[in-house]
Kinemage of the C-alpha trace (Angstrom):
@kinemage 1
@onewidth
@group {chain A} dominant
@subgroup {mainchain}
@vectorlist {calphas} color= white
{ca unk a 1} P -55.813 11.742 55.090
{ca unk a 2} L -53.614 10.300 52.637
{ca unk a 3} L -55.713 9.433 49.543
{ca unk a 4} L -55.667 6.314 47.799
{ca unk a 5} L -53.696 6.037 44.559
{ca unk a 6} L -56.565 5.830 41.517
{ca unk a 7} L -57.299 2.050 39.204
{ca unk a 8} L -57.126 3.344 36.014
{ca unk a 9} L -57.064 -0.016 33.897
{ca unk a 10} L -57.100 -3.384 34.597
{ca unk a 11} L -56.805 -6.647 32.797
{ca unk a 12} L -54.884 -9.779 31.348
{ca unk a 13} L -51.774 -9.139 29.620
{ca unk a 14} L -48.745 -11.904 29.433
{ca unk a 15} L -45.717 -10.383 31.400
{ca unk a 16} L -41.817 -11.611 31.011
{ca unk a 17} L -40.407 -13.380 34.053
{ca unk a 18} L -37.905 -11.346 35.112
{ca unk a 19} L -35.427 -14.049 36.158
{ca unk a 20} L -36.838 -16.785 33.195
{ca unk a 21} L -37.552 -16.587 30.253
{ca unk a 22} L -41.039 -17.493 30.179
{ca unk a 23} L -44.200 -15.823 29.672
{ca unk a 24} L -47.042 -15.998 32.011
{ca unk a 25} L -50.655 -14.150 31.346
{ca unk a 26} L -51.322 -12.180 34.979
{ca unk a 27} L -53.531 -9.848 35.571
{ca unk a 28} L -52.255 -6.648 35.739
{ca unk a 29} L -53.552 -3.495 37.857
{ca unk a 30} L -52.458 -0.046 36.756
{ca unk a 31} L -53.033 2.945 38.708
{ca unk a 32} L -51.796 6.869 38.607
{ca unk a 33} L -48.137 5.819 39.993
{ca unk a 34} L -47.523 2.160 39.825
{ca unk a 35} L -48.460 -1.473 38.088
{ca unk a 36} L -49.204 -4.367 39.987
{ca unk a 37} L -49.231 -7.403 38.747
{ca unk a 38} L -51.398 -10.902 40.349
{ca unk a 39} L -51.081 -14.150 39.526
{ca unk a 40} L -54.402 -14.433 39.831
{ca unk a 41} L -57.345 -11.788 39.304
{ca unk a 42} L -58.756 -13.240 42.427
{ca unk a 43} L -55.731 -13.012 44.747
{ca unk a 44} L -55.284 -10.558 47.340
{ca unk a 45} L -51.651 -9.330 47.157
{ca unk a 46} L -49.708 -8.607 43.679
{ca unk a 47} L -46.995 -11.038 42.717
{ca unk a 48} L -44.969 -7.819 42.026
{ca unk a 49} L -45.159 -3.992 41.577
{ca unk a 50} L -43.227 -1.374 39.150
{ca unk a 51} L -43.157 2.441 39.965
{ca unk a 52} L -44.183 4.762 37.275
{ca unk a 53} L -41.900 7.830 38.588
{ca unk a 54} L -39.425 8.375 35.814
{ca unk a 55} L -39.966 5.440 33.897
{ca unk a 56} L -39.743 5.198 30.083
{ca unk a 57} L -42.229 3.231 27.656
{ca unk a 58} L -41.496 1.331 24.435
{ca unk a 59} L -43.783 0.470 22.338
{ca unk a 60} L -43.825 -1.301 19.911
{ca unk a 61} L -40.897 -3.299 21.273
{ca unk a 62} L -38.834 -5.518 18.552
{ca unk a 63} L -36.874 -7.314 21.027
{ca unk a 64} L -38.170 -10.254 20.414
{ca unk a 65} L -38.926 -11.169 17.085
{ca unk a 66} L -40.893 -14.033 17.230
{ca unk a 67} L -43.818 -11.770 19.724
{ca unk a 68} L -45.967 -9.231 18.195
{ca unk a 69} L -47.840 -6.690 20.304
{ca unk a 70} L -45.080 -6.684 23.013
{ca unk a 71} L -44.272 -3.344 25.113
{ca unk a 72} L -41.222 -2.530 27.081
{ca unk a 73} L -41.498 -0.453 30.801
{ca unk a 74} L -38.084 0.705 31.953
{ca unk a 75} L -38.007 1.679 35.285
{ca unk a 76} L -35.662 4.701 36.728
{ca unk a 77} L -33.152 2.266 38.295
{ca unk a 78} L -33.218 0.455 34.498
{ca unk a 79} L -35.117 -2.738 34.903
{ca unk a 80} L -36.997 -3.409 31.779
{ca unk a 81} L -40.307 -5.272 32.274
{ca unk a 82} L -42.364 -6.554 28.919
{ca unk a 83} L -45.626 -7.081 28.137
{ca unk a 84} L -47.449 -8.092 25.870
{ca unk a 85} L -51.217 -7.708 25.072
{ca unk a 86} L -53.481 -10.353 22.734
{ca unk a 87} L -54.527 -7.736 20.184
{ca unk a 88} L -53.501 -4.026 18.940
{ca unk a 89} L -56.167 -2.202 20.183
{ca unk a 90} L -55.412 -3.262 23.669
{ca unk a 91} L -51.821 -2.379 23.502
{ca unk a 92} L -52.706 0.805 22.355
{ca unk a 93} L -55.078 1.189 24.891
{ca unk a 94} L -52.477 0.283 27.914
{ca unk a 95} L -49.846 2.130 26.285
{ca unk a 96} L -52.157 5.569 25.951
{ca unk a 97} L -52.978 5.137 29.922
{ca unk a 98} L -49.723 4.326 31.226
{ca unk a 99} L -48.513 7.449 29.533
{ca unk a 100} L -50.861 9.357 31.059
{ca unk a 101} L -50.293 7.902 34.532
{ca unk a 102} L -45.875 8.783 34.576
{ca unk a 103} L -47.278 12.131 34.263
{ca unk a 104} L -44.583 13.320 31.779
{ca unk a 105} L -44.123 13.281 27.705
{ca unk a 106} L -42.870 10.123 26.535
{ca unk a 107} L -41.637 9.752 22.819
{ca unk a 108} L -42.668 6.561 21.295
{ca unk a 109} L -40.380 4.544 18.920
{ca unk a 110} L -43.104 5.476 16.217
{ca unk a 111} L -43.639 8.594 14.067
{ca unk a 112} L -46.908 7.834 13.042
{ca unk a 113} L -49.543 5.962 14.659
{ca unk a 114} L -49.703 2.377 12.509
{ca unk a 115} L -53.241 1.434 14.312
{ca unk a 116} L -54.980 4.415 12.007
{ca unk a 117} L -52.597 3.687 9.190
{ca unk a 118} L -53.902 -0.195 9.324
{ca unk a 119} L -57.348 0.973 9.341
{ca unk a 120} L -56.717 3.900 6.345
{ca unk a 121} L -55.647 0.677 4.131
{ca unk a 122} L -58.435 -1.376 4.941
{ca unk a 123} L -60.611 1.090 3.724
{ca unk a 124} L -62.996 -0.333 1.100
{ca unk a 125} L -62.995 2.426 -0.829
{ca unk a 126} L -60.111 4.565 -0.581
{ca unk a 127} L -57.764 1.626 0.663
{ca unk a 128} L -55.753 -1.332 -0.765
{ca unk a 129} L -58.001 -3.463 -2.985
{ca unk a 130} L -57.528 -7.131 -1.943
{ca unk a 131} L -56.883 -9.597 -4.760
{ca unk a 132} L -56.998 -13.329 -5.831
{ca unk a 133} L -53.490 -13.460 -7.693
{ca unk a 134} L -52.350 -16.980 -9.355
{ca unk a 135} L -48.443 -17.965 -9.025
{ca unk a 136} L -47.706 -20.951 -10.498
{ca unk a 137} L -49.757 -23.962 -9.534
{ca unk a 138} L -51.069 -21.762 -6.393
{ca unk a 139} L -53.813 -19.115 -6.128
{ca unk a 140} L -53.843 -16.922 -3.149
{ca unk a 141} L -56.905 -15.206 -2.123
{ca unk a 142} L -57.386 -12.142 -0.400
{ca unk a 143} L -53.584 -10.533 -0.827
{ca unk a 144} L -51.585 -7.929 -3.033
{ca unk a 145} L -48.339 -6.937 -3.553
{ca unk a 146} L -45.425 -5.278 -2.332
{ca unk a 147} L -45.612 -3.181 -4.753
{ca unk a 148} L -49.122 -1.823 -4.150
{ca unk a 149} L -48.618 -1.233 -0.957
{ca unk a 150} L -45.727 1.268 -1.838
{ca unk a 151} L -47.665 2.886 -4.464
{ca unk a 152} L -50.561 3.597 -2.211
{ca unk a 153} L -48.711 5.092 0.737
{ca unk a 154} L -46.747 7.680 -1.803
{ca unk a 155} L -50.259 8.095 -3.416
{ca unk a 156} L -51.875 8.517 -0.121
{ca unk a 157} L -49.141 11.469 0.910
{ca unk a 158} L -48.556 8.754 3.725
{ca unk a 159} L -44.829 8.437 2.532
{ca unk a 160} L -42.799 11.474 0.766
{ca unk a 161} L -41.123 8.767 -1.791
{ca unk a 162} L -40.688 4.877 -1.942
{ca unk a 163} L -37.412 4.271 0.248
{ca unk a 164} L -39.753 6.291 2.759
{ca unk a 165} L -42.915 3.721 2.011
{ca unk a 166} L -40.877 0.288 2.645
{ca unk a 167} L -39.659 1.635 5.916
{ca unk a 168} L -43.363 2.150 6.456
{ca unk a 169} L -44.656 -1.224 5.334
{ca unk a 170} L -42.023 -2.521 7.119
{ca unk a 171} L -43.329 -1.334 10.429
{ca unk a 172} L -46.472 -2.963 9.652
{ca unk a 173} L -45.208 -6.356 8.478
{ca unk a 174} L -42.604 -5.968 12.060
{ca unk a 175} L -46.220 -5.062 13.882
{ca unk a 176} L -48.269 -7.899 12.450
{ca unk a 177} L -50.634 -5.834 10.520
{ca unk a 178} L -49.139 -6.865 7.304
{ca unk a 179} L -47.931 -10.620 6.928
{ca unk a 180} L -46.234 -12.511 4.284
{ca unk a 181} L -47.221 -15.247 1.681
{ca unk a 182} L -45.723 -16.943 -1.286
{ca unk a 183} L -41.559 -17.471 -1.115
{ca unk a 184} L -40.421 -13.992 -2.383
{ca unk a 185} L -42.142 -12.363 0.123
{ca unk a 186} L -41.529 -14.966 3.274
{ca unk a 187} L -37.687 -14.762 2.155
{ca unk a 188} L -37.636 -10.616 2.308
{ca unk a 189} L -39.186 -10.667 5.828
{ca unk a 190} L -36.780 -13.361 7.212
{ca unk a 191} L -33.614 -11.877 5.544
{ca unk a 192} L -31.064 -10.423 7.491
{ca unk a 193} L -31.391 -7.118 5.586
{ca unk a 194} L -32.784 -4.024 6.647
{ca unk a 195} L -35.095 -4.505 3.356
{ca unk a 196} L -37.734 -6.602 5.168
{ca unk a 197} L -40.412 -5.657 2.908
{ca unk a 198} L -40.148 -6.219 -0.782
{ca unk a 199} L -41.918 -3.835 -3.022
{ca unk a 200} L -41.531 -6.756 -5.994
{ca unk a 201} L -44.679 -6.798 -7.440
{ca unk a 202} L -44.670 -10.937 -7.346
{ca unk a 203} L -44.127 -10.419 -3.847
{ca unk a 204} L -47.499 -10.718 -2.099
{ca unk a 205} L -48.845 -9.798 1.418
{ca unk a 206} L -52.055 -9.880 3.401
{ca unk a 207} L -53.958 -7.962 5.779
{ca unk a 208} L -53.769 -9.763 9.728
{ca unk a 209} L -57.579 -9.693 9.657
{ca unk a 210} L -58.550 -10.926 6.494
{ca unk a 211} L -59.940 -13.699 5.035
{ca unk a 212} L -56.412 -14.829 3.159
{ca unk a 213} L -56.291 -18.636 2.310
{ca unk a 214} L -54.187 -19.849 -0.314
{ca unk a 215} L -54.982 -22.921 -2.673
{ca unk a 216} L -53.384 -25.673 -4.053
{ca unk a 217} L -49.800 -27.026 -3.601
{ca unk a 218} L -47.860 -25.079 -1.215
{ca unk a 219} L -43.730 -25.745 -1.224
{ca unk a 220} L -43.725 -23.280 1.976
{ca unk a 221} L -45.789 -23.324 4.723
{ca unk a 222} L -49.069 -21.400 3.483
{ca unk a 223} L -51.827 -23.931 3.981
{ca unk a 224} L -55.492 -23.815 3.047
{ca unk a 225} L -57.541 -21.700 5.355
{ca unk a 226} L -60.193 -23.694 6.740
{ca unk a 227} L -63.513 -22.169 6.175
{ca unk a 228} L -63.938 -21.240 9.871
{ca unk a 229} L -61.105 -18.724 9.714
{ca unk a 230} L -62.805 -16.610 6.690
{ca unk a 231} L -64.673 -14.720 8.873
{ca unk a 232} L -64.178 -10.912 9.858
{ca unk a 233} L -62.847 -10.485 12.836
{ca unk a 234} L -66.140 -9.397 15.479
{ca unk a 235} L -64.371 -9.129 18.718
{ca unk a 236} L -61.075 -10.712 20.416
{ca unk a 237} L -59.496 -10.630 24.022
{ca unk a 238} L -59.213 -12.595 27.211
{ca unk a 239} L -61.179 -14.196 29.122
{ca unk a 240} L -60.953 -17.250 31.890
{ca unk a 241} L -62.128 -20.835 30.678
{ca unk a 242} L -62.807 -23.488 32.524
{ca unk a 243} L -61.446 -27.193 31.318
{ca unk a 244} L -63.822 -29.863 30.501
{ca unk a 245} L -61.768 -32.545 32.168
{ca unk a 246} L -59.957 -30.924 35.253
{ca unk a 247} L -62.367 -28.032 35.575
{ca unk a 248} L -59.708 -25.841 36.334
{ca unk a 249} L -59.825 -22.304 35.291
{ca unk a 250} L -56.786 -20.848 32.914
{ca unk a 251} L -56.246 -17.395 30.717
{ca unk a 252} L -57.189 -18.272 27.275
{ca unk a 253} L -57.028 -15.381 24.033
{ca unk a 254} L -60.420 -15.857 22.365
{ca unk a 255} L -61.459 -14.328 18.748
{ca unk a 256} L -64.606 -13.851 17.555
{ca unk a 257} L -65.324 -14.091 13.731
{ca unk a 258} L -68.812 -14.015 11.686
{ca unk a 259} L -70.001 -15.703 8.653
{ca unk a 260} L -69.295 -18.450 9.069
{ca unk a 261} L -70.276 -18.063 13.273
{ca unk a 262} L -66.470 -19.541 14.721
{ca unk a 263} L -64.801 -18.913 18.532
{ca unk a 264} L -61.200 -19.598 18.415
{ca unk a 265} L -59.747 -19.830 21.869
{ca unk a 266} L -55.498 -19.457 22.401
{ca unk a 267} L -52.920 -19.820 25.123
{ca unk a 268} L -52.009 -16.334 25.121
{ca unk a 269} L -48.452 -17.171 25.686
{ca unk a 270} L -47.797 -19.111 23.030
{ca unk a 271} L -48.170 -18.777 19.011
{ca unk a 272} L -50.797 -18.612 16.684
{ca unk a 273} L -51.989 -22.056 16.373
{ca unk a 274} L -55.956 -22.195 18.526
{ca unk a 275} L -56.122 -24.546 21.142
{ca unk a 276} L -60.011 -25.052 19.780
{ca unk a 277} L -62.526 -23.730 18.635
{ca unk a 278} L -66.382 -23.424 18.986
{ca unk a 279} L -68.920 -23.078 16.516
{ca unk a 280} L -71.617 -20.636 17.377
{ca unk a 281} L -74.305 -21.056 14.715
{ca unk a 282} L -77.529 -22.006 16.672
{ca unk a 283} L -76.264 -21.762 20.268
{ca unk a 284} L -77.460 -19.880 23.039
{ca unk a 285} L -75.747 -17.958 25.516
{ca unk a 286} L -76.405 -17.000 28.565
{ca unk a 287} L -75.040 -14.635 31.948
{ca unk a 288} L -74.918 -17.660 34.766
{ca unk a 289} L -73.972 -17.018 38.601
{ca unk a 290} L -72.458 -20.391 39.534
{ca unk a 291} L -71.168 -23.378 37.797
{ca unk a 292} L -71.096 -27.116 38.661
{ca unk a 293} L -68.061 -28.529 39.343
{ca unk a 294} L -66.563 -25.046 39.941
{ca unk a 295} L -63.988 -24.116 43.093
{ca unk a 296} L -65.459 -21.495 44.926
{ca unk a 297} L -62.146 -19.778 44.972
{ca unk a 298} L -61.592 -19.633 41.744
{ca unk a 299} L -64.672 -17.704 40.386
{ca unk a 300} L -65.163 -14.172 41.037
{ca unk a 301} L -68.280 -13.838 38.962
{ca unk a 302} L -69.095 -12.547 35.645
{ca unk a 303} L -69.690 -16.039 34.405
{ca unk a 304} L -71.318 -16.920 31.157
{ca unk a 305} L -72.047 -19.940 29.720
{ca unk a 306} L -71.843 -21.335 25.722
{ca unk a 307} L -74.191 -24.031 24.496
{ca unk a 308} L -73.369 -25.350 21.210
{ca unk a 309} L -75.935 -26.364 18.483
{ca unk a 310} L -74.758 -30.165 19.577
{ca unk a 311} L -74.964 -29.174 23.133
{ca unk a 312} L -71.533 -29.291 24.266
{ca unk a 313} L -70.874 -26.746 27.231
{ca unk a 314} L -68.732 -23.727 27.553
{ca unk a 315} L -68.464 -22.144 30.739
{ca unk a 316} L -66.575 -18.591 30.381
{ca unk a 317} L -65.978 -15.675 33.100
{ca unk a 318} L -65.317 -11.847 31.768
{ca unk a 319} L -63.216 -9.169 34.102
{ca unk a 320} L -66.464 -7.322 34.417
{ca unk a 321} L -69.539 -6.944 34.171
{ca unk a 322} L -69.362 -4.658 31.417
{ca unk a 323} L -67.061 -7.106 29.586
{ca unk a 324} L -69.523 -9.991 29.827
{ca unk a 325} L -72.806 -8.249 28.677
{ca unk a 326} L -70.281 -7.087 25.088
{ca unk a 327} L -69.270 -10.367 25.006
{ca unk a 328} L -72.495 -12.237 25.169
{ca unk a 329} L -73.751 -9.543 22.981
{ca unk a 330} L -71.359 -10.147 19.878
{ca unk a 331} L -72.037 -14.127 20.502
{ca unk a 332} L -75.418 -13.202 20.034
{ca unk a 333} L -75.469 -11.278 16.827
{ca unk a 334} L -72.984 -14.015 15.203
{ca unk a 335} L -75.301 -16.794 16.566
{ca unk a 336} L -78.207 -15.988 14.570
């Protein structure tokens, strides 16, 4: 009896086309020798599939500058696929399996794992102290400098000396844990120098999941943080949404964030800017097994439904049913 090759992770991650250039979330199916890949989650054969024997994994890969969170799976006959996932635990996540699955030691482009690094300087006691620093006719909350950042990884036995720290820091800012604000700082990371990270102590940076806003008259393109984006980050990933209009049902990156109660939904394809958003204070959520209006194909259960304080629906469906009770869950606590 031949035996079935094992699931060991599934979900939505936005794959390269391999002829195009265009990014597409699928839904992607990896098991102990191979990843499939569906157009749908819903559809019964994969729109493509990638042997694990002998393969080699990237990750992070900096092939593309302008994507964050991207990894690269070259195959033994040398076709490189990419991925990318919508935050870093996930990558990490996908990366740790598929490792596990080619069944063989794969070096990563990394010497040290950034993820615990990131979460080392975020530390409120032991980790970079966030700042409100005034340059010129500007204050920028929530940030510190280049310099800091140096000084606390030598301090922090992270980093033997500085040269050592800025390579580092630059790993972060190339990762998206660290970004850029003010000029000195946005002009370091988009130099064509090696020297992407400037340890200037006018040169100031911010943490990805903080509650950075600047204030007052930017001559770059720092703008004031609305209020909804203060909040700490509570929970992020993908989910399906249905349209209001055309009821159709399409990928969308969502991110949870608490006081003030805020849903920001992306197209994980494209940049940073949310499609919406949906304010949470005061609504109710609930796990629902149909909805109106819906194609019959195009649910697979695991729905849940939104209803804003001013009643305006949101009709969501998780992966799982494990995914949908966390999700309702952490809509729940930032509700109240």
């Amino acid at each position: 009896r031949i035996m079935e090759p094992q699931e060991i992770r599934e979900g939505y991650l936005v794959k390269k086309g391999s002829m195009l250039n265009s990014w597409k979330a699928v839904w992607v199916v990896l098991s102990d020798d191979a990843i499939e890949f569906y157009k749908k989650k819903t559809d019964r054969s994969p729109k493509g599939m990638i042997p694990l024997k002998g393969s080699t994994l990237v990750s992070p890969c900096q092939d593309f500058p302008k994507r964050t969170l991207v990894f690269k799976l070259t195959t033994e006959k040398k076709h490189d696929h990419f991925f990318q996932a919508s935050h870093v635990e996930e990558r990490e996540c996908w990366v740790k399996d598929i490792k596990r699955s080619t069944r063989r030691s794969i070096r990563l482009a990394e010497t040290i794992n950034l993820t615990e690094l990131y979460t080392l300087m975020r530390d409120q006691d032991d980790g970079v102290k966030e700042l409100k620093v005034r340059q010129e006719n500007r204050i920028f909350n929530y940030c510190f400098s280049g310099a800091t950042v140096a000084e606390w990884l030598v301090s922090k036995e992270k980093a033997r000396n500085r040269p050592e720290a800025l390579v580092l820091a630059a790993g972060l800012l190339n990762e998206g844990f660290l970004l850029p604000t003010g000029d000195l700082a946005k002009d370091a990371a988009e130099s064509a120098d090696q020297t992407v990270f400037s340890d200037d102590p006018d040169a100031l940076y911010y943490f990805a999941d903080s509650g950075f806003f600047c204030e007052g008259n930017s001559s770059d393109e720092d703008v004031l943080l609305k209020e909804e984006f203060r909040g700490n980050i509570m929970k992020q990933g993908c989910l399906l949404k249905q349209g209001h209009r055309r009821k159709n049902w399409k990928v969308r990156k969502f991110i949870l964030r608490d006081s003030p109660a805020y849903m920001h939904y992306y197209d994980p394809t494209k940049g940073d800017e949310p499609l919406g958003s949906i304010y949470l204070r005061g609504c109710v959520v609930t796990a629902v097994e149909f909805v109106p209006d819906a194609k019959r194909y195009d649910v697979n259960g695991n729905l849940f439904e939104v209803i804003t304080s001013d009643e305006v629906h949101y009709f969501l469906q998780a992966a799982t049913a494990e995914e949908r009770k966390e999700w309702i869950k952490a809509i729940q606590e930032v509700s109240k």
